[in-house]
C-alpha positions in Angstrom: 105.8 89.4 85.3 102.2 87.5 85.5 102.6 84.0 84.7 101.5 83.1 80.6 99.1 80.0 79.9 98.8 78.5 76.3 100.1 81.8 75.2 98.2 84.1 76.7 99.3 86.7 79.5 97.2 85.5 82.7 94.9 88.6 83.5 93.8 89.1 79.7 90.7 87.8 77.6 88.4 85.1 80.0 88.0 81.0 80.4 86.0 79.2 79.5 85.0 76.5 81.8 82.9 73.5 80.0 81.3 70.8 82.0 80.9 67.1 80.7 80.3 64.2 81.6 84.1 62.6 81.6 84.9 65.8 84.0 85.6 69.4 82.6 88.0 71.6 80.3 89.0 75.1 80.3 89.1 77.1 77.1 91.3 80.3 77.3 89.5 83.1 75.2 90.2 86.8 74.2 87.7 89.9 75.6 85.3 89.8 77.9 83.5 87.0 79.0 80.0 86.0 77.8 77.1 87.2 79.8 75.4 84.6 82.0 72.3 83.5 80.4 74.4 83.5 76.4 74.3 80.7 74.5 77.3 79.9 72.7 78.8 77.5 70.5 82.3 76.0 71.0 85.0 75.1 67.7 85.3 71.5 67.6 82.9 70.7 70.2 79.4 69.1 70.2 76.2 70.7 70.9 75.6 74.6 71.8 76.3 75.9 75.5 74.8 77.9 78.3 76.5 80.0 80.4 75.6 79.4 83.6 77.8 82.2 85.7 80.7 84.4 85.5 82.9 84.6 88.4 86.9 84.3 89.2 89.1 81.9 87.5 89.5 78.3 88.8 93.2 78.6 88.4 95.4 79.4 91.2 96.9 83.3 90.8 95.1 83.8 87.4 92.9 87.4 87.5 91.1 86.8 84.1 87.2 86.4 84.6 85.5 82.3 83.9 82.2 81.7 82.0 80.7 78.1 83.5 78.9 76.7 80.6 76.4 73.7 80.6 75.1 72.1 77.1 72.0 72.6 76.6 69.8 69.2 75.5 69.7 68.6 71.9 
């Protein structure tokens, strides 16, 4: 059985991985992941976001898909 994070079945929906100054945080996120070059906005968070690259999930054994995201200057 795959291994579940906040809920979610590892393998299913995408991450979001959101850089910052104080270090990073990962968001977990139904569907497919943004394409690189979107610009989105994050609930409860500052500013809007770029994504930067799509590629494998930072987190060991977990198949879903990551969106890197850098804010974009205000």
């Amino acid at each position: 059985m795959p291994a579940e994070s906040d809920g979610q079945v590892q393998g299913q929906g995408h991450v979001l991985f959101v850089s910052k100054p104080t270090g990073y945080e990962l968001f977990p996120r139904d569907g497919e992941p943004p394409a690189v070059g979107s610009v989105v906005e994050l609930d409860g968070q500052e500013g809007r976001w770029f994504v930067s690259r799509v590629s494998p999930s930072p987190l060991p054994q977990d198949k879903r898909r990551c969106a890197y995201l850098q804010q974009l200057p205000t």
